[in-house]
VOTOR-915553 format. One record per residue: residue in one letter; residue number from 0; x, y negated, z of N, C-alpha, C in turn. Coordinates in steps of 0.2 Angstrom, whole numbers, always signed. Layout:
<"a" NUM <X Y Z> <X Y Z> <X Y Z>>
...
This chain:
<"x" 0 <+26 +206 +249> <+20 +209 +252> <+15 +211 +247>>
<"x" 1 <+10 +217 +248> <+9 +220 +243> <+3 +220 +248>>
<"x" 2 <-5 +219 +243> <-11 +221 +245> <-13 +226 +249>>
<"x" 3 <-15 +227 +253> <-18 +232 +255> <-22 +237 +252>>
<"x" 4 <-25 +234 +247> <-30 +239 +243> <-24 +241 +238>>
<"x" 5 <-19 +237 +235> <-14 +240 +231> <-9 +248 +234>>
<"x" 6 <-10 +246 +241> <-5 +251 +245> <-12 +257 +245>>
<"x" 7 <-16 +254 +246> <-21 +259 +248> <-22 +267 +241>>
<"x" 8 <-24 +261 +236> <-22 +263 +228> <-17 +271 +228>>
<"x" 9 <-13 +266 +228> <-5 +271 +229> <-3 +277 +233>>
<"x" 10 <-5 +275 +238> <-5 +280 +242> <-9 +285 +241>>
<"x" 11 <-17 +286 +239> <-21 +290 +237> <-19 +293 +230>>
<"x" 12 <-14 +288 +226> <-13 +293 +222> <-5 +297 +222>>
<"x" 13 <-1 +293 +225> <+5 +295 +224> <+6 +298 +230>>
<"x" 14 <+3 +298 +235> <+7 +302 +242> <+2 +307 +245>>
<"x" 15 <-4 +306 +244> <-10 +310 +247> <-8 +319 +243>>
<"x" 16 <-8 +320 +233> <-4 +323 +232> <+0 +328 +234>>
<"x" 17 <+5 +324 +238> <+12 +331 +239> <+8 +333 +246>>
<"x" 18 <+2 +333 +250> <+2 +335 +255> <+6 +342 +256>>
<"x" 19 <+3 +346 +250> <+4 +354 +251> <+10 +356 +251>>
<"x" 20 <+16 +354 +247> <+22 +351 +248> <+25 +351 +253>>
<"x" 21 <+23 +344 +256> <+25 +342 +261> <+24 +345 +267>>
<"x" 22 <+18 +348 +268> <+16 +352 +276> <+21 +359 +274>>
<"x" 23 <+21 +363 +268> <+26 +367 +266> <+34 +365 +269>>
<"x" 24 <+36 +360 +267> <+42 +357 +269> <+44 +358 +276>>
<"x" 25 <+38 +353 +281> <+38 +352 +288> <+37 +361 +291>>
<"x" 26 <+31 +365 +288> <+32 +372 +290> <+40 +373 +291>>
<"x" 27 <+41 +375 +285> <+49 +378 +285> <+56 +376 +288>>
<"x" 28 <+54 +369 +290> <+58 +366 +291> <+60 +364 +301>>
<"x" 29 <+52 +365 +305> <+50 +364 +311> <+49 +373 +311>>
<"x" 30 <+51 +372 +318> <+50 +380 +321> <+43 +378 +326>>
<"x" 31 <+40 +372 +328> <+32 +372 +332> <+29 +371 +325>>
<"x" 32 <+25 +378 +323> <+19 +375 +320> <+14 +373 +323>>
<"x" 33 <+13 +372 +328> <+7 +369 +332> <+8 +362 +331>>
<"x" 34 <+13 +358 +330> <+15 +353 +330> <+13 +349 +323>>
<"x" 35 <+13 +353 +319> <+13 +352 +311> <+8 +346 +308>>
<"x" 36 <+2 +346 +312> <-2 +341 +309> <+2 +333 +311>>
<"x" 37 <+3 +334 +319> <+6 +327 +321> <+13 +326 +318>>
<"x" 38 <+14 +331 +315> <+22 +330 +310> <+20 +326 +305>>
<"x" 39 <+13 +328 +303> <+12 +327 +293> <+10 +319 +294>>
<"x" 40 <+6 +317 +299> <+3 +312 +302> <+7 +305 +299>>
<"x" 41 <+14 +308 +306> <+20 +303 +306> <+22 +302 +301>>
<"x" 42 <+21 +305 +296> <+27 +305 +291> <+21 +300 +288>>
<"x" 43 <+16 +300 +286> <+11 +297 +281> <+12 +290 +285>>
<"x" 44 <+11 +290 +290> <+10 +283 +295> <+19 +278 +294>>
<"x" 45 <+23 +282 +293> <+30 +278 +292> <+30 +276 +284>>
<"x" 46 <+28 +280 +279> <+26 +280 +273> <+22 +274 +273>>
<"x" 47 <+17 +273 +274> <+13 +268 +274> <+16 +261 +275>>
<"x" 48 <+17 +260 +282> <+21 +254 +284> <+26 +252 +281>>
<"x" 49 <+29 +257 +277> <+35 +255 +274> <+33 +252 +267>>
<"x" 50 <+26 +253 +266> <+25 +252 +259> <+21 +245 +260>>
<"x" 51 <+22 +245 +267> <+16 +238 +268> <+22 +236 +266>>
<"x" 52 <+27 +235 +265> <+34 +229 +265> <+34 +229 +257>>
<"x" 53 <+36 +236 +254> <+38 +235 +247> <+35 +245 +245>>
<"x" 54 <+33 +246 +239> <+28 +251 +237> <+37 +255 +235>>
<"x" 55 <+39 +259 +238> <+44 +264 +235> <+45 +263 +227>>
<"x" 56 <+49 +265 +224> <+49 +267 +216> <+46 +274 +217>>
<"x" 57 <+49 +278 +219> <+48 +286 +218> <+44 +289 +226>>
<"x" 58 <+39 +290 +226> <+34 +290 +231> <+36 +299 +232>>
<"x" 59 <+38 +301 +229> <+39 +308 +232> <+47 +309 +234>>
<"x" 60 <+51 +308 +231> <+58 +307 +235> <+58 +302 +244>>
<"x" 61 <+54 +297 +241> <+54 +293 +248> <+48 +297 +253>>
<"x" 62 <+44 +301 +252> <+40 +304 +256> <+43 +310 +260>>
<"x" 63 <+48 +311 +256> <+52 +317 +258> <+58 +317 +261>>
<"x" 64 <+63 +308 +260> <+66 +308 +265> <+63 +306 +269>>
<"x" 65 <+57 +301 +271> <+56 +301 +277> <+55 +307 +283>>
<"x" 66 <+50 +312 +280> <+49 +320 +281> <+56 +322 +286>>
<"x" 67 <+61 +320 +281> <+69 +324 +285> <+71 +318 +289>>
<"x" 68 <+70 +312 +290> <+72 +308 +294> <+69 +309 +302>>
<"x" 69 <+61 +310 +300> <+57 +311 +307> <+58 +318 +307>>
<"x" 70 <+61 +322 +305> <+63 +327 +309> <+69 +328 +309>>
<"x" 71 <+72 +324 +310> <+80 +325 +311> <+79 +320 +319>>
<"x" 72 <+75 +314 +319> <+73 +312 +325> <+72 +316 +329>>
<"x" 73 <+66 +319 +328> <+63 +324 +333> <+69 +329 +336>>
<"x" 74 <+73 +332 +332> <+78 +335 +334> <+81 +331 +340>>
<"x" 75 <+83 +326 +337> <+89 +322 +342> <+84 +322 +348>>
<"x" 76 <+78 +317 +349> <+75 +318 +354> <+74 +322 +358>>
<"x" 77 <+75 +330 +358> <+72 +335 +360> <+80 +338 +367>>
<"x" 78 <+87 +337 +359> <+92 +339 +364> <+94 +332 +370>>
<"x" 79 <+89 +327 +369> <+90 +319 +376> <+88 +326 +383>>
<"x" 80 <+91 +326 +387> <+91 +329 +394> <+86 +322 +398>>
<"x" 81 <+81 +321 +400> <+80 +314 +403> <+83 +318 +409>>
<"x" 82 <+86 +313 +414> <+90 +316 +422> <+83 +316 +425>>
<"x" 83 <+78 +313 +426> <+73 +315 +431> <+70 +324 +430>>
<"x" 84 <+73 +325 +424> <+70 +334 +422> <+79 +337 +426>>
<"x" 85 <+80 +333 +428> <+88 +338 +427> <+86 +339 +436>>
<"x" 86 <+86 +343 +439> <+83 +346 +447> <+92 +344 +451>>
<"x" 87 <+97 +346 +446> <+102 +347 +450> <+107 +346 +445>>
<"x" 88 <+115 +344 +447> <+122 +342 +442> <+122 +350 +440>>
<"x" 89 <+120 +355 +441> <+123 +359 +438> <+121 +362 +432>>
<"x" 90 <+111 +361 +431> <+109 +363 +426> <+110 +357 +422>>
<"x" 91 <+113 +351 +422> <+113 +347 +417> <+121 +347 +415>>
<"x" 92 <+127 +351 +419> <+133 +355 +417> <+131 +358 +411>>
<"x" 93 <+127 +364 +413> <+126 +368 +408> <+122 +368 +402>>
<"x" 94 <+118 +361 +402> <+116 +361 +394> <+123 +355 +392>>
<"x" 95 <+125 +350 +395> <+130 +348 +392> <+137 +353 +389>>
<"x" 96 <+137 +357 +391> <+142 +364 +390> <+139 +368 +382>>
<"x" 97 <+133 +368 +380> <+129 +371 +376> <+131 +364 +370>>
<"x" 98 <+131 +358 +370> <+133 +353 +364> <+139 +356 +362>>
<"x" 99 <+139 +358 +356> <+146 +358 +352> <+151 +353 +352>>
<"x" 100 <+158 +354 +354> <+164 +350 +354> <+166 +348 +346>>
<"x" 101 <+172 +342 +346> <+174 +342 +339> <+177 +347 +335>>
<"x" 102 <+179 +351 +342> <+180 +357 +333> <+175 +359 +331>>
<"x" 103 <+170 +362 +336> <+165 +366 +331> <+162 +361 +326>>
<"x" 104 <+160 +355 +326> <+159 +352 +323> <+165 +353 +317>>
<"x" 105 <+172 +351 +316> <+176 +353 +311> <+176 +359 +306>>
<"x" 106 <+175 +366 +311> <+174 +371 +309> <+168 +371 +305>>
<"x" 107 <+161 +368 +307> <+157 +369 +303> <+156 +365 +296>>
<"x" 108 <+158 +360 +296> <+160 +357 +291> <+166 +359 +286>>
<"x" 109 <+172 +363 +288> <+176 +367 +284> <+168 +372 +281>>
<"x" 110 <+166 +375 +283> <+160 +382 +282> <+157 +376 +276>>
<"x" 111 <+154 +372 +279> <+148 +371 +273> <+152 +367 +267>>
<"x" 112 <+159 +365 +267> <+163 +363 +261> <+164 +372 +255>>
<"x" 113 <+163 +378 +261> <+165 +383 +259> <+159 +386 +255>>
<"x" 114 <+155 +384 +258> <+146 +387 +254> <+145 +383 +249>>
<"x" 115 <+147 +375 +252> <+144 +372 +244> <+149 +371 +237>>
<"x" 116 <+155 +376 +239> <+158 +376 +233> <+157 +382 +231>>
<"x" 117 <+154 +386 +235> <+151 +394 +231> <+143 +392 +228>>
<"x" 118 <+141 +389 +231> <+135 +386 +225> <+136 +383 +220>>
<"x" 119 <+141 +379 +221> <+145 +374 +216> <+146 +380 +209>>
<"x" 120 <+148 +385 +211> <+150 +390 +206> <+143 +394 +204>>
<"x" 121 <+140 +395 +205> <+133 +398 +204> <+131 +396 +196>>
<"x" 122 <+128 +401 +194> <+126 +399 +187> <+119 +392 +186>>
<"x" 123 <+119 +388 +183> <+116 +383 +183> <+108 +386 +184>>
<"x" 124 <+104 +392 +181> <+98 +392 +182> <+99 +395 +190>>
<"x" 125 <+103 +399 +193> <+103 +402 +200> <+105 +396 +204>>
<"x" 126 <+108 +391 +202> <+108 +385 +207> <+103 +383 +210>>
<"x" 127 <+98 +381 +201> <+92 +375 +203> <+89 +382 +206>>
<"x" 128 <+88 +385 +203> <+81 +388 +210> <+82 +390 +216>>
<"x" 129 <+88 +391 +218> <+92 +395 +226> <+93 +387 +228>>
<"x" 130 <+93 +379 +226> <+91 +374 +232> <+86 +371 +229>>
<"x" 131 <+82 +373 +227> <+74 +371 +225> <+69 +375 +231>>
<"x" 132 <+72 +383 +233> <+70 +387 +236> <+73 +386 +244>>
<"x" 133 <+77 +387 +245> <+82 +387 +252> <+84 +380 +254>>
<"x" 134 <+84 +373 +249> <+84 +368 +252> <+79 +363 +252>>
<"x" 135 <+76 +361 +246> <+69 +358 +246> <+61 +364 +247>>
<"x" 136 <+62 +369 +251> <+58 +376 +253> <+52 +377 +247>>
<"x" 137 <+53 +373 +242> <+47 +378 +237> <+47 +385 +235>>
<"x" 138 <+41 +384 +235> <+39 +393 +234> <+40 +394 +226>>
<"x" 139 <+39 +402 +226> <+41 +407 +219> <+38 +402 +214>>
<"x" 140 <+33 +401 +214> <+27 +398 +212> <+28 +391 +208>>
<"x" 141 <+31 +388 +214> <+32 +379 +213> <+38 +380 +208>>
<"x" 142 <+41 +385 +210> <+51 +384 +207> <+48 +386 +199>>
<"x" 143 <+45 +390 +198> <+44 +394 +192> <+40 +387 +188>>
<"x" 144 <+35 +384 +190> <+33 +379 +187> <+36 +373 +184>>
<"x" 145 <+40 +373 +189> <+46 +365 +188> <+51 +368 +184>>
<"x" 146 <+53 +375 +184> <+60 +375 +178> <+56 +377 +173>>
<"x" 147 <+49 +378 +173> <+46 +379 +165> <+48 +390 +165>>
<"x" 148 <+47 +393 +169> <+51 +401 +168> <+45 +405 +172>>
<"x" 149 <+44 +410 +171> <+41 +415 +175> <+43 +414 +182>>
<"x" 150 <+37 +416 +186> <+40 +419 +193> <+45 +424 +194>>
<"x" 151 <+43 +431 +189> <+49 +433 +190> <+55 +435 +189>>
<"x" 152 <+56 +429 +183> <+63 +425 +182> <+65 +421 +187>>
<"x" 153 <+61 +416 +192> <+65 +414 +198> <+66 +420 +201>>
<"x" 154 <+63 +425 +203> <+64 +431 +206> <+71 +432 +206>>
<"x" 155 <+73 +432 +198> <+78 +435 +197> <+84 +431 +200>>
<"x" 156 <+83 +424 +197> <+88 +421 +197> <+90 +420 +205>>
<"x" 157 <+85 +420 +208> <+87 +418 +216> <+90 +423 +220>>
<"x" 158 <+90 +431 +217> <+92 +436 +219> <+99 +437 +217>>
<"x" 159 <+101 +436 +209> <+108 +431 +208> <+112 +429 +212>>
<"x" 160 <+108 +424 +212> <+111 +417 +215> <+114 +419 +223>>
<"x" 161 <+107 +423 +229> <+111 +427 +233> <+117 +430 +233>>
<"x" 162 <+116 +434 +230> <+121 +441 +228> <+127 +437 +225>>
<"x" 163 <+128 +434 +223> <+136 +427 +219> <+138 +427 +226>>
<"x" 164 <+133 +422 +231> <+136 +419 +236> <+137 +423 +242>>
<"x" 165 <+134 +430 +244> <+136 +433 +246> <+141 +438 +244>>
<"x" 166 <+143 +440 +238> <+150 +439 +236> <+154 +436 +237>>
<"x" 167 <+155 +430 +236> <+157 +424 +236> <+159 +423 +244>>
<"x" 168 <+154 +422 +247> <+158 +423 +256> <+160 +426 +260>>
<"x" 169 <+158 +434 +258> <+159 +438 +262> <+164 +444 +258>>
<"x" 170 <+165 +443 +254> <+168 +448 +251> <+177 +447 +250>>
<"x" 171 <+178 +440 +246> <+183 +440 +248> <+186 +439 +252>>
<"x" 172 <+192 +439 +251> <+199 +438 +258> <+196 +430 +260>>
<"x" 173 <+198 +427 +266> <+198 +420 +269> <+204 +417 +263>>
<"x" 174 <+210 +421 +264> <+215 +416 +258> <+213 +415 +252>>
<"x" 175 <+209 +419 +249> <+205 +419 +239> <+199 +414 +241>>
<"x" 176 <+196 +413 +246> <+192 +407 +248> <+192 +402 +244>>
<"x" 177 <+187 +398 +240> <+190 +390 +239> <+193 +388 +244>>
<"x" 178 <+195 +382 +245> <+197 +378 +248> <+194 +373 +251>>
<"x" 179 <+195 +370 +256> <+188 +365 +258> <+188 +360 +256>>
């Protein structure tokens, strides 16, 4: 267990920081922006508690999974039907008919072995900034500051990086496809 002023410490330095980040993240990431401040909340509040236990190593990687965990909760939460909302068996038919089956699930998982070996192939500077960008949501701004390059160098390179992967998905034949 760790002082409370030592967690206090910490946290003003090392978590207070990524707010802008972070509220970026949860934008991009949430379709309620009205919801946004009680997203950042939660996330600071599980952060906290967690550190009453033990202080993370890397205070920005743990703030950010957390960030994807409580919205991946949230997620799950949202598709529970409670049955007192369900009026009749047939509108709870019909959103259980809306859950995707194990194939789609299979299908979709072929697809994203298919996407991630065409980033897989992406030239190393069009990698880092196309999932700097598309999957940790920084901006021109933040990308261009972290790889050390111009803005509109990441510019370029993320327009690359598109154009490779749309190439790469949609141009070829389904048999010249990697493989999954």
């Amino acid at each position: 267990m760790t002082a409370r002023a030592d967690i206090d410490a910490w946290f003003v330095r090392e978590v207070l920081p990524l707010e802008a980040a972070l509220t970026q993240y949860l934008r991009h990431n949430w379709r309620d922006n009205a919801g946004l401040a009680d997203l950042l909340q939660d996330v600071y509040l599980r952060v906290y508690e967690a550190a009453l236990k033990e202080i993370p190593k890397s205070a920005k990687s743990f703030v950010f999974t957390t960030a994807r965990n409580l919205l991946i909760d949230r997620v799950r939460r949202e598709r529970v039907i409670p049955l007192v909302a369900a009026e009749d068996l047939e509108a709870l038919a019909a959103a259980a008919a809306e859950i995707p089956g194990p194939e789609a699930h299979a299908i979709a998982r072929d697809e994203l072995r298919v996407v991630q070996a065409a980033v897989d192939k992406l030239p190393p500077r069009a990698r880092q900034a196309f999932i700097l960008h598309h999957v940790h949501g920084l901006a021109v701004r933040q990308i261009a500051m972290r790889m050390n390059i111009t803005e509109r160098a990441v510019t370029w390179h993320l327009n690359a990086g598109l154009r490779a992967l749309a190439n790469a998905l949609y141009r070829d034949p389904p048999e010249r496809r990697p493989a999954p």
